[in-house]
C-alpha positions as CSV (number, residue, x, y, z in Angstrom):
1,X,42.9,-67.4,-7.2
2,X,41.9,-68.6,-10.4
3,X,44.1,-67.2,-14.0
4,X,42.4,-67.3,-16.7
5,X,44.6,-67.4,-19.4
6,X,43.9,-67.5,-23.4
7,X,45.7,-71.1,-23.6
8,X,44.8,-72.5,-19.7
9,X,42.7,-71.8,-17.2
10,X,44.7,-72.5,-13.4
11,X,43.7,-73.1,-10.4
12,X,45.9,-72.3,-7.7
13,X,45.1,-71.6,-3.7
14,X,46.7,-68.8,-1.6
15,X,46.5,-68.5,1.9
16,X,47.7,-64.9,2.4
17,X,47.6,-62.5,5.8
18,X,45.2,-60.7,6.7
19,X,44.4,-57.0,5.4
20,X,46.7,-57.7,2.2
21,X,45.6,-55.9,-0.9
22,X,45.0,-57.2,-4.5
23,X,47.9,-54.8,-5.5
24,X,50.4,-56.8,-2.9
25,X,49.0,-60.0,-3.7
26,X,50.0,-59.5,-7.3
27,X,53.2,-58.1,-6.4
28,X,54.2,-61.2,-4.0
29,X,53.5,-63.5,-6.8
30,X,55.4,-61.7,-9.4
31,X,52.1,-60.9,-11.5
32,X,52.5,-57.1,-13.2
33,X,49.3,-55.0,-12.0
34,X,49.1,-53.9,-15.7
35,X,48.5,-56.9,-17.4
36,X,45.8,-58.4,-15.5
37,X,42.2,-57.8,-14.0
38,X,40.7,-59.4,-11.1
39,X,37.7,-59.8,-9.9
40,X,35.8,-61.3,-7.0
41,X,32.0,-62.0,-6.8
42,X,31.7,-61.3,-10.6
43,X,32.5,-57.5,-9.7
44,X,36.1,-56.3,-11.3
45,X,37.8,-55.1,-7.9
46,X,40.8,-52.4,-7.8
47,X,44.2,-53.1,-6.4
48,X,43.6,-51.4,-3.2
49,X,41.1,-53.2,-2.4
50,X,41.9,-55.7,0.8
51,X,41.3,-59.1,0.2
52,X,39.3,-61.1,2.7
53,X,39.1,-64.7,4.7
54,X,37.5,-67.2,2.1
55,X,37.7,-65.0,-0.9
56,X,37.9,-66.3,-4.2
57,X,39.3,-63.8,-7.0
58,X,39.7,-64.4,-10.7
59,X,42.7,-63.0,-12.4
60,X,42.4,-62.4,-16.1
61,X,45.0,-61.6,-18.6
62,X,44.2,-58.3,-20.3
63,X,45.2,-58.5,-23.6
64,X,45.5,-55.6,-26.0
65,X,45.9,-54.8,-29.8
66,X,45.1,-52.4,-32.7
């Protein structure tokens, strides 16, 4: 998983169970599902989507503002 921050850009690896989703990824890390995006393969993937052996994703900050 990469985050890609404003301020940093971390690198961190996961190694994670088979047949987990994005959403319960984000969830076992503590990351809200509303403030990020993440993609994998350049696409921007849902949270129900199930993560697979060797994947890399890319978790971005959403950021908002009027």
């Amino acid at each position: 998983m990469i985050r890609d921050d404003l301020e940093e850009r971390k690198e961190t690896c996961f190694e994670v169970e088979s047949s987990i989703t994005v959403g319960d990824f984000l969830d076992d890390r503590g990351i809200e599902r509303q403030e990020v995006l993440v993609s994998r393969d350049g696409g921007i993937i849902s949270e129900t989507q199930v993560l697979e052996d060797g994947d890399v994703i890319n978790v971005f900050d959403v950021i908002a503002g009027g």
